[in-house]
C-alpha positions as CSV (number, residue, x, y, z in Angstrom):
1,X,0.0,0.0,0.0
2,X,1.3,3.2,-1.1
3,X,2.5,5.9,2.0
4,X,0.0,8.7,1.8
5,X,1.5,12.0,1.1
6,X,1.2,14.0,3.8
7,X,-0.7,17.5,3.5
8,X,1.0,20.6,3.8
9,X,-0.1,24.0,5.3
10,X,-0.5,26.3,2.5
11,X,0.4,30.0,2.6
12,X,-0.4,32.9,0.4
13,X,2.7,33.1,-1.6
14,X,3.8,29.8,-1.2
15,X,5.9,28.2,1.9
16,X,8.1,31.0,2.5
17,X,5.4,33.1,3.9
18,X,5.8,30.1,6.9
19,X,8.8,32.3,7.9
20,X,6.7,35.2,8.6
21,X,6.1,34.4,12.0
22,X,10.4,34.1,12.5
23,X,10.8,37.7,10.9
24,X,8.4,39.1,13.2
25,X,10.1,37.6,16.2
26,X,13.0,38.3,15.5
27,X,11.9,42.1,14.5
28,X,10.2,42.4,18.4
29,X,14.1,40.4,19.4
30,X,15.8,43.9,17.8
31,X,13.3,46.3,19.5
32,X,13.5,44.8,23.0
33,X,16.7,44.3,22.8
34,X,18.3,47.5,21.1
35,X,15.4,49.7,21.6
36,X,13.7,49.3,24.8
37,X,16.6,47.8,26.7
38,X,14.2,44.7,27.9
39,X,15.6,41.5,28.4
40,X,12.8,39.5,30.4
41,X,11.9,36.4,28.9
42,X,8.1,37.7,29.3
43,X,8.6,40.2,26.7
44,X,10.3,37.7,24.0
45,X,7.1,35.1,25.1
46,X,4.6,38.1,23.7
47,X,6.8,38.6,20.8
48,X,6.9,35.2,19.8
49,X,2.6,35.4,20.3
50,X,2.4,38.2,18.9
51,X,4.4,36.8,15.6
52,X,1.7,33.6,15.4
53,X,-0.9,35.9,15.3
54,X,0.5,37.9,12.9
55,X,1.9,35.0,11.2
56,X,-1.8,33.4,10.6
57,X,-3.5,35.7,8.8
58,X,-0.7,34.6,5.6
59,X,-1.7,31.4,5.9
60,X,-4.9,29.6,3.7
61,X,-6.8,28.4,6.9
62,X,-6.0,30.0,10.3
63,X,-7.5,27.1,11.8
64,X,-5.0,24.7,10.2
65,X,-2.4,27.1,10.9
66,X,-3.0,27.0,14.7
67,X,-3.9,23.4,14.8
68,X,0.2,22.7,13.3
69,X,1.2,25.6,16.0
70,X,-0.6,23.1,18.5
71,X,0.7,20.4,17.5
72,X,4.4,21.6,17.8
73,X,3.1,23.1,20.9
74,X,2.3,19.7,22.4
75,X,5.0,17.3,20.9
76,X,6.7,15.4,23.3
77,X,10.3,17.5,23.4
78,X,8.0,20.7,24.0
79,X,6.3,18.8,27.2
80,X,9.4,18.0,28.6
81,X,10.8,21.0,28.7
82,X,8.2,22.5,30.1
83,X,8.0,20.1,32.9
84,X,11.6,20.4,33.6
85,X,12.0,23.8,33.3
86,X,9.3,23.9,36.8
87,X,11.3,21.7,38.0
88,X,14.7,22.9,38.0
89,X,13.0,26.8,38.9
90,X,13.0,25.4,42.3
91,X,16.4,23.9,43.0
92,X,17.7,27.6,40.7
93,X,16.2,29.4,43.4
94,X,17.4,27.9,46.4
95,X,20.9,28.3,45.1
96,X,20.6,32.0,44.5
97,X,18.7,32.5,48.1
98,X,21.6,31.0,49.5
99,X,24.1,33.4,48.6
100,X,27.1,31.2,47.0
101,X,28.7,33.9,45.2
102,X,29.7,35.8,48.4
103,X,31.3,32.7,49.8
104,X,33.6,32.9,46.7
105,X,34.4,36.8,47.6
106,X,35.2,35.6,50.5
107,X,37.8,32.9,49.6
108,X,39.4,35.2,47.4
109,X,39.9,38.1,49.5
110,X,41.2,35.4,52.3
111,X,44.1,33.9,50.2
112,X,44.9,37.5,48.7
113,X,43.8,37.3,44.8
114,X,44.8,40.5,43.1
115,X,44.6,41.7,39.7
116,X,44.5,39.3,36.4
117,X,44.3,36.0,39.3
118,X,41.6,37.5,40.8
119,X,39.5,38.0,37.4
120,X,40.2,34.5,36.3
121,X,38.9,33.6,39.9
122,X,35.7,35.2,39.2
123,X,35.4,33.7,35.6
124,X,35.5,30.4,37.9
125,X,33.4,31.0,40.7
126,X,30.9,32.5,38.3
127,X,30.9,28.8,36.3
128,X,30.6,27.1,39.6
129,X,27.6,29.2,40.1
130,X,25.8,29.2,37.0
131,X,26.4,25.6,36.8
132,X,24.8,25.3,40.1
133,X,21.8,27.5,39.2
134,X,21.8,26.9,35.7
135,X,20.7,30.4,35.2
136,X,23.1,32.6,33.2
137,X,21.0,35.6,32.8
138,X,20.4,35.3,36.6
139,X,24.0,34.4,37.5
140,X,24.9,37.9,35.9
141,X,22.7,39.6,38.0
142,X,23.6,37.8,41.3
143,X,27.6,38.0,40.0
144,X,27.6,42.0,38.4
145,X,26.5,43.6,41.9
146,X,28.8,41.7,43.7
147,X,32.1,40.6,42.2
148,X,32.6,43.2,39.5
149,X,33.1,46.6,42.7
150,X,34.9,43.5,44.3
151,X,37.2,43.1,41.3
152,X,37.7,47.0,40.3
153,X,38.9,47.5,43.9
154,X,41.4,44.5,43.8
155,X,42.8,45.8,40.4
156,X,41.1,44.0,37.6
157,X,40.9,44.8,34.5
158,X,37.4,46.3,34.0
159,X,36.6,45.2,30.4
160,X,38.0,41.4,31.3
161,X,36.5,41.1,34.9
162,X,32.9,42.3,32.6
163,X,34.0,39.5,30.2
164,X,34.9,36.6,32.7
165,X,31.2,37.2,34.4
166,X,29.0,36.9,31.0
167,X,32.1,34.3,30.6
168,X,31.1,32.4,33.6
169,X,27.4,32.6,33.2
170,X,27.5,31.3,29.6
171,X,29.8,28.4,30.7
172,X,27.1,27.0,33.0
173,X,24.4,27.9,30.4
174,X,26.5,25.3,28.1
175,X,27.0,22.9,30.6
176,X,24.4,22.5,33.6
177,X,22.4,19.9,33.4
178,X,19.6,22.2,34.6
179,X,20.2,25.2,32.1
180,X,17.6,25.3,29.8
181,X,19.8,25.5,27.2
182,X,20.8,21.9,28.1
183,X,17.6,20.8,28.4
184,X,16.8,22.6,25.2
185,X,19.5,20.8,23.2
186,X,18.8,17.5,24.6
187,X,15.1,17.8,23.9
188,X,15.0,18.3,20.3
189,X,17.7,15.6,19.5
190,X,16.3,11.8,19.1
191,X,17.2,8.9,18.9
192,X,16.1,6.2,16.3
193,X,13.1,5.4,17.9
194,X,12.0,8.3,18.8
195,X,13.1,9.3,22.6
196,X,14.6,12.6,23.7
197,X,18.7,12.3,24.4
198,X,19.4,11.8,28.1
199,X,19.9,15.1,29.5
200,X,22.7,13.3,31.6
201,X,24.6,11.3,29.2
202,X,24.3,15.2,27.4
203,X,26.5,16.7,29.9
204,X,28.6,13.6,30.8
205,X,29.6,13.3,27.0
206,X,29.9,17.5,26.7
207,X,32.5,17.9,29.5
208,X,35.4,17.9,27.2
209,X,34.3,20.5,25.2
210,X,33.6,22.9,27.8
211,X,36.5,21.8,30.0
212,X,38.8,22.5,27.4
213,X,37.2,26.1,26.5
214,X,37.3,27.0,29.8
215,X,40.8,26.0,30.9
216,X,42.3,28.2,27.7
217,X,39.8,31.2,28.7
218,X,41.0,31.0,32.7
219,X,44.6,31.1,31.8
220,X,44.0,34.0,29.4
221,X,41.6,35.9,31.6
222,X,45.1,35.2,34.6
223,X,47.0,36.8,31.9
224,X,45.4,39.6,30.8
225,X,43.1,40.2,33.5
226,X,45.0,43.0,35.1
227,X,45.4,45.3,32.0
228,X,44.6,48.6,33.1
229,X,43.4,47.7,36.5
230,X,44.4,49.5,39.9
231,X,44.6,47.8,43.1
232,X,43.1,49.9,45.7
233,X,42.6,48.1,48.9
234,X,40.0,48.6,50.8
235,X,37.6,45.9,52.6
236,X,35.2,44.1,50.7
237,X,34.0,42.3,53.9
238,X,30.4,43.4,53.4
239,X,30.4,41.4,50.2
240,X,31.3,38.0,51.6
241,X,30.0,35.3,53.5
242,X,32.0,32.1,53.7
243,X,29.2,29.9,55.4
244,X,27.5,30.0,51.8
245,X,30.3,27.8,50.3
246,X,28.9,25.0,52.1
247,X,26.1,25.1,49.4
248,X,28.4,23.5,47.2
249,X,28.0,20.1,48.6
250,X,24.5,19.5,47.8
251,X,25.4,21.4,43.8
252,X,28.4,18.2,43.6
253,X,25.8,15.8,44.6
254,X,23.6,16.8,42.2
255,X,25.6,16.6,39.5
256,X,26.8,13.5,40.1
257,X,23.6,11.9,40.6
258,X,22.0,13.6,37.5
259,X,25.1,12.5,35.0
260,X,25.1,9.4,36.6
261,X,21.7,7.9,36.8
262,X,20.5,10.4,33.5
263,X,17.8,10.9,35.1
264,X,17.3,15.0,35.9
265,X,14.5,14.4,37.6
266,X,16.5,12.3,40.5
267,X,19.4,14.6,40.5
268,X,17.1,18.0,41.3
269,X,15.3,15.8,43.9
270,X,18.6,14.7,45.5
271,X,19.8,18.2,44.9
272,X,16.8,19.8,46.8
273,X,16.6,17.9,49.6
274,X,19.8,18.0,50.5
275,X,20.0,21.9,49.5
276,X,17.1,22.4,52.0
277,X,18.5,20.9,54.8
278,X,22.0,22.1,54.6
279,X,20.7,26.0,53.9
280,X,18.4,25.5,56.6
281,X,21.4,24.1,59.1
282,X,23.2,26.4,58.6
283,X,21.6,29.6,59.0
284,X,22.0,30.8,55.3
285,X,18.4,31.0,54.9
286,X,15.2,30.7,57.4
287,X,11.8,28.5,56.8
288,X,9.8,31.2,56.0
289,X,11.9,31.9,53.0
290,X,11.5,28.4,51.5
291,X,7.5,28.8,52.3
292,X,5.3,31.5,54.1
293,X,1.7,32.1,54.2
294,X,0.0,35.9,53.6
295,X,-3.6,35.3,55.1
296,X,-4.1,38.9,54.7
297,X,-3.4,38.9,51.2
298,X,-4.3,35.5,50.2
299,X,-1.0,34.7,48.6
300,X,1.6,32.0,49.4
301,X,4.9,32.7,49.4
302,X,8.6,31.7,49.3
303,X,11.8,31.0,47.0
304,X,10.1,27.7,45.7
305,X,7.2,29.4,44.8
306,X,9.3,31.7,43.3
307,X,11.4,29.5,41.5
308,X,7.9,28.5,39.8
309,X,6.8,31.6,38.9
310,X,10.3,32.6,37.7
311,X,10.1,29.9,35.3
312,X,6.7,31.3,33.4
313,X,8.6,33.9,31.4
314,X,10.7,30.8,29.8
315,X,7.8,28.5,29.8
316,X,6.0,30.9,27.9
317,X,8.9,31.7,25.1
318,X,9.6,27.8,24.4
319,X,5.7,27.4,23.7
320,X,5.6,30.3,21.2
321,X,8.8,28.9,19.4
322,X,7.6,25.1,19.4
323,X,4.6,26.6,18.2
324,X,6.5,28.4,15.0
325,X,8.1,25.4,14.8
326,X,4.8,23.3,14.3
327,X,3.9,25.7,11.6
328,X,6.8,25.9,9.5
329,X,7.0,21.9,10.5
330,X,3.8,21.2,8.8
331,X,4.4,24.4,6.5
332,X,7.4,22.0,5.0
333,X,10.1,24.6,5.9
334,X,11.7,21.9,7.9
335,X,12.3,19.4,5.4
336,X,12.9,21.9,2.3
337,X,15.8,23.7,4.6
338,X,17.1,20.0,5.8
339,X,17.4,18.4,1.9
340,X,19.1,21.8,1.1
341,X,21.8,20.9,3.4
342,X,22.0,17.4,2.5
343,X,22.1,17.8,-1.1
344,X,24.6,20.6,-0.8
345,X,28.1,19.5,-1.6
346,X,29.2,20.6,1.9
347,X,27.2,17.7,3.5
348,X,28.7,14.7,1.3
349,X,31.0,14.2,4.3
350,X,29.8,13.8,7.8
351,X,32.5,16.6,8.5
352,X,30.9,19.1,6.3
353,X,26.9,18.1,7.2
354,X,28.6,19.1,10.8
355,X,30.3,22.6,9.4
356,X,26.9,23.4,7.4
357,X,25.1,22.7,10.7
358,X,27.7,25.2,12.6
359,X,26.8,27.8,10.2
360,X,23.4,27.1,10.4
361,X,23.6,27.2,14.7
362,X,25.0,30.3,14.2
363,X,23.1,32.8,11.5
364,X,20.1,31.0,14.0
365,X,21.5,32.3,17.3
366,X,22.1,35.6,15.3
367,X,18.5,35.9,14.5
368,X,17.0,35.6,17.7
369,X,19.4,38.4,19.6
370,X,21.4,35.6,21.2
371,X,18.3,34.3,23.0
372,X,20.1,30.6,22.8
373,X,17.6,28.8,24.1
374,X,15.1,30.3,21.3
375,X,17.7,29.4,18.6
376,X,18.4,26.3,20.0
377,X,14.7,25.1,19.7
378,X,14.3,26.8,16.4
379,X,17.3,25.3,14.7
380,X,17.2,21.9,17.0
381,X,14.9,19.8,14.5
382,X,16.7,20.5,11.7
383,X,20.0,19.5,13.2
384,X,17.9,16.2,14.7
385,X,17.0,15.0,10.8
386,X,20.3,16.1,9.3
387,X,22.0,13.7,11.9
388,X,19.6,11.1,12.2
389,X,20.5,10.6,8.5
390,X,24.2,10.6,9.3
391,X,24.1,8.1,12.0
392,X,25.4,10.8,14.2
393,X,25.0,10.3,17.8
394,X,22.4,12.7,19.4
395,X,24.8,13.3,22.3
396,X,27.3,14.7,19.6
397,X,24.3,17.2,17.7
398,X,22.9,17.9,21.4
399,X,26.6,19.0,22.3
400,X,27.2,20.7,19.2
401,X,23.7,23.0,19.2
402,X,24.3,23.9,22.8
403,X,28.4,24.5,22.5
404,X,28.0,26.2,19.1
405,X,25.3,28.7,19.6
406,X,26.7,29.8,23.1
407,X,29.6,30.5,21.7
408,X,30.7,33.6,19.4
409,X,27.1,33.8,17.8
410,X,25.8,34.5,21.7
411,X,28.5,38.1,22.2
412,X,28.2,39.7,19.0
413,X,27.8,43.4,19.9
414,X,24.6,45.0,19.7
415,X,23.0,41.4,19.0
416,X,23.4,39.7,22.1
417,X,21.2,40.2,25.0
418,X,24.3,38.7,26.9
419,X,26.3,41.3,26.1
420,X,23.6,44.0,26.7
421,X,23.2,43.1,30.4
422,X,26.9,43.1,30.8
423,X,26.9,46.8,29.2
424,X,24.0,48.0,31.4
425,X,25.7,46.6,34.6
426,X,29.0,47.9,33.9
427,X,28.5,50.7,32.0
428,X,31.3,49.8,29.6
429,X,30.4,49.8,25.5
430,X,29.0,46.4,24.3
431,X,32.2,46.1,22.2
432,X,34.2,46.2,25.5
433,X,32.4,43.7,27.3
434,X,32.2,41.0,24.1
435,X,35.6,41.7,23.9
436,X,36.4,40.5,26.9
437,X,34.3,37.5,26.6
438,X,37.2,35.1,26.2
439,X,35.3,32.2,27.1
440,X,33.3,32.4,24.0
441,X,36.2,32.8,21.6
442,X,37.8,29.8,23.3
443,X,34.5,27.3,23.2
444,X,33.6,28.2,19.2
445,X,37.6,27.6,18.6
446,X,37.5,24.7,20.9
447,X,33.8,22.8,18.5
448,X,35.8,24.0,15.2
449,X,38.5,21.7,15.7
450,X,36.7,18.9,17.4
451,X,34.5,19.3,14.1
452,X,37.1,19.4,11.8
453,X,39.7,16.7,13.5
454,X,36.4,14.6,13.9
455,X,37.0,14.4,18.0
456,X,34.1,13.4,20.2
457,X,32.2,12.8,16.8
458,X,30.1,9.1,17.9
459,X,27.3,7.5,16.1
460,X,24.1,5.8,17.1
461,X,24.7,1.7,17.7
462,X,22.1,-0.4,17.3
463,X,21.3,0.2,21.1
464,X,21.5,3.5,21.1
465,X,24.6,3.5,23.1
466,X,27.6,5.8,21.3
467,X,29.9,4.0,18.7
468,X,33.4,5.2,17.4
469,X,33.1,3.5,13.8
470,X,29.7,4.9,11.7
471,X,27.6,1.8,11.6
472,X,26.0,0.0,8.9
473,X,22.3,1.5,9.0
474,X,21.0,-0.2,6.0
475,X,19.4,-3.6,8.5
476,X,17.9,-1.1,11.0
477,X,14.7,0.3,11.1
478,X,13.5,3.1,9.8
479,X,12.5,6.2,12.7
């Protein structure tokens, strides 16, 4: 029996008018951005709305327009990030109500860090901490206030002390297992037969790339760290609190049960627990700031409420860009932009489907401002086809979407909402602060070389367990 051909959603025009909805995105991406100076993930949510409203009205049958936005809306990698993301808002917020980052302040002023060691201490402690909150866009507002005064007064350079925070913050964007950009990348990379990558086996298998980014940036922010700085003494007491620090016992556990088990769901568990009790013994924190009642008013309140309702703004952008990505799914965008690349003479080589992808990744991060979770969502399913039908593992395309777009394409100047928060914190030009921005230099330079040299590139076995050697897919069935 013959497949039946599947119908497509018709625009007036034809099916580039499907793109309508991403111009008019990432239109209301420049005017937040550039314009209004807004970077809450609220505003980008009503942008991306906004753009399938907009977007409809091009298309033959608004119903069948929003019944494919739906239906990208309420696809299995959509749900699960949703459900994650409210998952992870809670253990994010108990990090940041525990104060971690003045523990570091503290460390460093006790063991007398001046100058360029000093700023390549706070491109570390800032990774410890957005890995541990998995926040990067909160991690620079936690990390600005306190370390960047901190660094000016112990001589650091100020355009490299800027750059090792956003530095920091995007290292643990690219690597926590509860970043939504990790979650993101897993999410829309699949198997065989259909299941999400393990967000754990994501981060166990991504280590090297990051690790290796971030030990080139640390040595080049202790290098050049203490261009133009002064030291000026002073105390900074008021800025530290070492009891926080012990904080990073239940963040290690975490970790290592999430990467271990691959289970996210086990690791935030563990994580809050233990997070709970340990903030709670010692001091850093009291009950009613994990839960408290307002009969007055009603309301119900506390940091894991708060982590919740923190999380709506995101919530709320990945169901506006899984709904574009219905519509230009059933649109046949998808698959016209994925035989493109596959056809091209770029991707006759599993090295150049990768390079075409890296290009792709990156005019995509471009596009949406440097939101990277938005780009990574948007440009995810293409990736997903284009390496299903190279046998690439989904660890490798996961690791490459995540790596790639927080990269370079995340702190180009006037582009990059990263690099607009550093500017309004600091003061200092956006070409300053994405100048000093080593670690994204380091992490593209870092996935250009695995791509080319082929290192960490695995396929897909027949168990879905990672091979060196691509296997012969020709006896396995079909996804």
């Amino acid at each position: 029996m013959a497949e039946e051909k599947k119908e497509r959603l018709e625009f007036r025009g034809g099916m580039f008018m499907s793109l309508i909805p991403v111009a008019i995105f990432f239109v209301f991406c420049i005017f937040l951005f550039v314009i209004c100076k807004a970077f809450n993930m609220e505003s980008l949510a009503m942008g991306g709305f906004v753009a399938l409203l907009i977007g409809g009205a091009f298309c033959k049958s608004y119903t069948k327009f929003w019944d494919a936005a739906i239906k990208g809306i309420s696809s299995i990698s959509s749900v699960s990030v949703i459900v994650i993301f409210f998952v992870i808002g809670m253990f994010s917020a108990l990090m940041k109500e525990s104060g971690l980052s003045g523990g570091f302040v503290w460390l460093a002023n006790a063991v007398g860090i001046q100058g360029g060691l000093f700023v390549a201490f706070v491109f570390f402690a800032t990774c410890v901490i957005s890995t541990a909150t998995g926040s990067s866009i909160g991690t620079m507002f936690t990390a600005f206030p306190i370390f960047y005064p901190a660094g000016l007064v112990l001589g650091g350079s100020p355009m490299f002390l800027a750059g090792a925070i956003v530095s920091g913050a995007v290292f643990g964007d690219n690597l926590a297992p509860i970043s939504d950009t990790t979650i993101a990348s897993a999410s829309t990379q699949q198997y065989r037969d259909g299941h999400p990558a393990d967000v754990g086996g994501c981060v166990k298998s991504r280590v090297k790339y990051s690790a290796v980014g971030g030990v080139i940036a640390l040595v080049l922010f202790a290098i050049l760290g203490g261009m133009g700085g002064t030291y000026q003494g002073g105390s900074i007491d008021a800025l530290s609190n070492p009891a926080s620090l012990v904080m990073l016992i239940p963040v290690i556990i975490m970790l290592v049960v999430a990467t271990t088990s691959r289970n996210i769901f086990l690791g935030i568990f563990v994580g809050l627990v233990l997070g709970l009790a340990t903030g709670l013994g010692f001091g850093l924190f009291p009950f009613s700031a994990v839960f408290n009642n307002d009969p007055a008013n009603n309301v119900a309140g506390g940091f894991l409420i708060t982590g919740i309702s923190g999380m709506l703004g995101t919530v709320g952008l990945v169901i506006a860009v899984f709904g574009i990505m219905g519509v230009l799914s059933e649109a046949g965008m998808l698959e016209w932009l994925v035989d493109k690349i596959l056809d091209s003479r770029m991707a006759r080589t599993d090295r150049g489907a990768e390079f075409a992808c890296l290009i792709g990744i990156s005019i995509t991060t471009l596009i949406f401002g440097g939101v990277t979770s938005a780009s990574i969502l948007t440009f995810g399913p293409v990736l997903n086809k284009i390496g299903m039908a190279k046998g690439i593992h989904p660890y490798r395309r996961a690791n490459m979407l995540d790596a790639i777009a927080n990269s370079l394409p995340a702190i180009v100047p006037f582009l990059s909402v990263f690099v607009f928060i550093g500017a309004a914190l600091t003061g200092l030009s956006p070409v300053t602060v994405a100048g000093g921005t080593l670690y994204a230099f380091t992490l593209f330079g870092t996935m250009v070389f695995a791509l080319a040299t082929g290192w960490g590139r695995d396929y897909e076995g027949k168990d879905g367990e990672p091979v060196k050697e691509k296997p012969d897919l020709s006896t396995q069935p079909a996804s």
